[in-house]
Residue, then its C-alpha position, 0 to 999 in steps of 0.5 A: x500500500x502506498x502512504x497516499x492515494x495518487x489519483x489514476x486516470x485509467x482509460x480502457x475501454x474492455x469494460x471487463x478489464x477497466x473495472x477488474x483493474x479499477x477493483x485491484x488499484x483501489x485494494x492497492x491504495x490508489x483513486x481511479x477514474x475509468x473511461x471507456x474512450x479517448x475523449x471522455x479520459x481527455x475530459x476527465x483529464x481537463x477536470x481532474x487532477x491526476x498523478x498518473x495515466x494508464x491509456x489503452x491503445x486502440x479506443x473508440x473515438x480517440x486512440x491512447x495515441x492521440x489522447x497521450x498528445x493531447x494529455x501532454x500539452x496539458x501537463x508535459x510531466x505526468x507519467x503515462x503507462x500505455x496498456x495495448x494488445x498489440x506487442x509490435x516494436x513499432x508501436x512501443x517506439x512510437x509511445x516512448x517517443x511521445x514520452x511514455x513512462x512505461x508500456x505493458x501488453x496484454x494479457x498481463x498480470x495485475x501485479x506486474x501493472x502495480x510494479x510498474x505503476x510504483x516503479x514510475x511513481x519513485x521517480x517523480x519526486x526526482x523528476x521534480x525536485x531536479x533544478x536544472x540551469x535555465x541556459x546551457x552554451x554548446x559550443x556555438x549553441x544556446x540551450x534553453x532546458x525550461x522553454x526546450x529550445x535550441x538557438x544557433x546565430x539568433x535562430x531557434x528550433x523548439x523541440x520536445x521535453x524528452x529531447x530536452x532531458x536527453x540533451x541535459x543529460x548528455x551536456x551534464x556528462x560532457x566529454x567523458x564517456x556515458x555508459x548506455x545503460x547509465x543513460x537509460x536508467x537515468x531517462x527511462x527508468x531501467x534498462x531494456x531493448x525497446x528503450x535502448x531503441x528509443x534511446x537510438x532514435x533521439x541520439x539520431x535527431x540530436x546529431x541533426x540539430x546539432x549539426x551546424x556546429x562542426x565543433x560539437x558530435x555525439x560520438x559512439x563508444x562500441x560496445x560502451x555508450x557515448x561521448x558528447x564532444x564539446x569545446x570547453x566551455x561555462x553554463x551561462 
């Protein structure tokens, strides 16, 4: 049992699962919300406080896609879980890009939601109480970590919170080498293929928005992790 009860947004619309999950997470200390489609949890979102979200995939109306998207511009910094029936690779990639915490496929047992929900919870106190540097200088770069922006000869590239932690993530560890596994633990959590994948991906884009500063790269260490070489400078 958890010492307070954190208020769950369940969106799933097999009406025999929500109510067996609401039933169990209710034993287990938290307040749930079920919604039987996209639109209604956004509603419900709108109206609410929430600490943490389960979201189904594939709903009526709007899918837990969309629904995640349109939770993340509300609030960019709540857990999302996405509960799914389909266990490709391309979707799992396409939830951890849009941020999400965790990703679990049905069937599943109810104690391995639970793990994963107090797994998630343990890292939002770090999450928040984390004070980083408003402007981080990379090389000819200005990093604006509060407003995730990129500016470059007076020219700035908006990009994404999960982008942002990644970025002062590998600023923080500049020029020495940062072991994979260390990385996805700090950003993800734990440590797994799918997360590893995601981790590609964003490395992929960093490279890319990078570019224009021949003096910065984000080297590849076989077998290791990364070095994210940057001339020497001060935070401003």
């Amino acid at each position: 049992m958890l010492k307070e009860r954190l208020n769950i947004l369940l969106a799933e619309d097999d009406p025999n699962l929500g109510l067996l999950l609401v039933d169990y997470l209710q034993t287990e200390g938290f307040n749930v919300k079920l919604c039987k489609d996209g639109e209604l949890a956004l509603t419900a979102f709108e109206d609410h406080p929430f600490d943490l979200c389960l979201l189904d995939v594939m709903m009526p109306k709007m899918d837990g896609f969309t629904l995640a998207k349109g939770i993340r511009l509300q609030d960019k910094k709540i857990p999302v879980i996405f509960i799914t029936a389909k266990s490709l690779k391309e979707d799992k990639l396409k939830g951890y890009d849009l941020g999400a915490d965790d990703y679990i496929t049905k069937p599943f047992d109810e104690e391995e939601l639970l793990w994963k929900i107090k797994a998630v919870i343990r890292r939002i106190p770090e999450n928040k109480g984390e004070s980083k540097p408003r402007h981080i200088t990379l090389g000819k770069y200005i990093f604006d970590f509060n407003n995730q922006s990129l500016t470059i000869d007076g020219k700035s590239k908006r990009i994404t919170e999960k982008e942002s932690d990644i970025l002062y993530y590998l600023s923080n560890h500049r020029n020495k080498v940062i072991k994979r596994e260390d990385m996805l633990e700090a950003l993800w959590g734990k440590n797994d293929y799918f997360f590893g994948r995601s981790l590609d991906v964003f490395i992929t884009k960093m490279r890319k928005y990078l570019k224009d500063d021949t003096g910065l790269s984000i080297e590849n260490v076989f077998g290791v992790g990364f070095i994210f070489n940057v001339p020497d400078q001060e935070n401003k």
